[in-house]
C-alpha positions as CSV (number, residue, x, y, z in Angstrom):
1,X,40.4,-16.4,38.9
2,X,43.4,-15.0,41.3
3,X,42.2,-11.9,42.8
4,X,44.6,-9.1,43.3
5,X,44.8,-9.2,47.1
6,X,46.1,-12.8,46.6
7,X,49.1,-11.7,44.4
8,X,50.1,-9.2,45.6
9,X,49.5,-6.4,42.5
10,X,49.5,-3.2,43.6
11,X,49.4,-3.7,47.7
12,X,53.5,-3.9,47.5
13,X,56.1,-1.8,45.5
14,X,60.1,-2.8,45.3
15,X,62.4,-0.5,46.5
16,X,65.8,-0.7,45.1
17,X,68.2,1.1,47.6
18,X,70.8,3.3,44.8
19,X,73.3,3.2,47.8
20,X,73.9,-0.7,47.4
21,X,72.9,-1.5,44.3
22,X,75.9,-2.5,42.2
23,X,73.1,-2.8,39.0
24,X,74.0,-6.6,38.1
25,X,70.9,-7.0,36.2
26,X,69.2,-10.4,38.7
27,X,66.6,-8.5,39.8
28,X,65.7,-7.8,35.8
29,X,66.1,-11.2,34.7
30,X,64.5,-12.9,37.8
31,X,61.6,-10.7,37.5
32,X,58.7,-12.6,35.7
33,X,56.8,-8.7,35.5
34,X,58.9,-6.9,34.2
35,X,58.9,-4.6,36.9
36,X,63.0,-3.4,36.7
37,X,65.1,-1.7,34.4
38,X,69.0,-1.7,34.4
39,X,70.9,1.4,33.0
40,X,73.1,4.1,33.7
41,X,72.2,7.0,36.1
42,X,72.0,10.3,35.2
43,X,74.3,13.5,36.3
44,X,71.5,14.8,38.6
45,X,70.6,11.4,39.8
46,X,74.9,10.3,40.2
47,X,75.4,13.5,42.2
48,X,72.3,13.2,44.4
49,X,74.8,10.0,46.2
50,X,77.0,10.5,48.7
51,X,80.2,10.5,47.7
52,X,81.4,7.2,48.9
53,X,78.2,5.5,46.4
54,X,79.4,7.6,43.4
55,X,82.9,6.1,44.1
56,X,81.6,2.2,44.3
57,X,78.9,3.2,41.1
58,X,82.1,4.6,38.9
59,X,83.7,1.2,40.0
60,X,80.4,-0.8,38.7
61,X,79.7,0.6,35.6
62,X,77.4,3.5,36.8
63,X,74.6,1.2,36.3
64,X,71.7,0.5,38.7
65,X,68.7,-1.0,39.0
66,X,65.2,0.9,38.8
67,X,61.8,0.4,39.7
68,X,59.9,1.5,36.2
69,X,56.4,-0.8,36.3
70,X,55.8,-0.8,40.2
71,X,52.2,-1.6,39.4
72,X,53.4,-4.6,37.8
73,X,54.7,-6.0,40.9
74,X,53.2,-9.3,42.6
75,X,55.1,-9.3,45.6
76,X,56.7,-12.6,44.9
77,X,60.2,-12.0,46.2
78,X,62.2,-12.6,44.0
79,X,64.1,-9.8,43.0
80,X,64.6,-9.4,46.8
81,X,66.3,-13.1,47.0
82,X,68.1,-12.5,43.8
83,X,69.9,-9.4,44.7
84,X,73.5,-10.3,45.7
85,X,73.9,-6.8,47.5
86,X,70.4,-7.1,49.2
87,X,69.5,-3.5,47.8
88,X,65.7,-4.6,47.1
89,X,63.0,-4.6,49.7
90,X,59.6,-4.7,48.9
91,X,56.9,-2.0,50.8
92,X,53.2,-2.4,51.3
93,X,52.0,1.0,49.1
């Protein structure tokens, strides 16, 4: 039996950076956890950006990447080599 400290699950979360992420879905369809979701940001969370990352979001759909199962996560990388604009890093939690 894998034990949890040799997959990773639950010692590292991603972290998707909204600033860069253009939300071109690899990091969803790489991940074999399910750990992403791809879909349009809200109002509160578009106008939290600087004004520059609103501008390159409008130009990309308004669609980014999110981090909704962190706990599924198994620190296998990835998402992180997948990214095109390198917006993923993953943390030790």
């Amino acid at each position: 039996m894998t034990s949890t400290s040799e997959t990773g699950l639950g010692r590292v979360t991603p972290v998707v950076d909204p600033r860069r992420c253009e939300g071109k879905t690899d990091c969803a369809q790489v991940c074999p956890y399910d750990v992403f979701d791809v879909r349009r940001l809200t109002d509160a969370e578009r106008q939290a950006l600087p004004l520059l990352s609103r501008v390159k979001l409008a130009v990309h759909g308004g669609r980014q990447a999110f981090v909704a199962r962190p706990e599924q996560c198994h620190a296998c990388g990835l998402c992180v080599n997948a990214c095109p604009e390198r917006a993923i890093r993953l943390l030790r939690v």
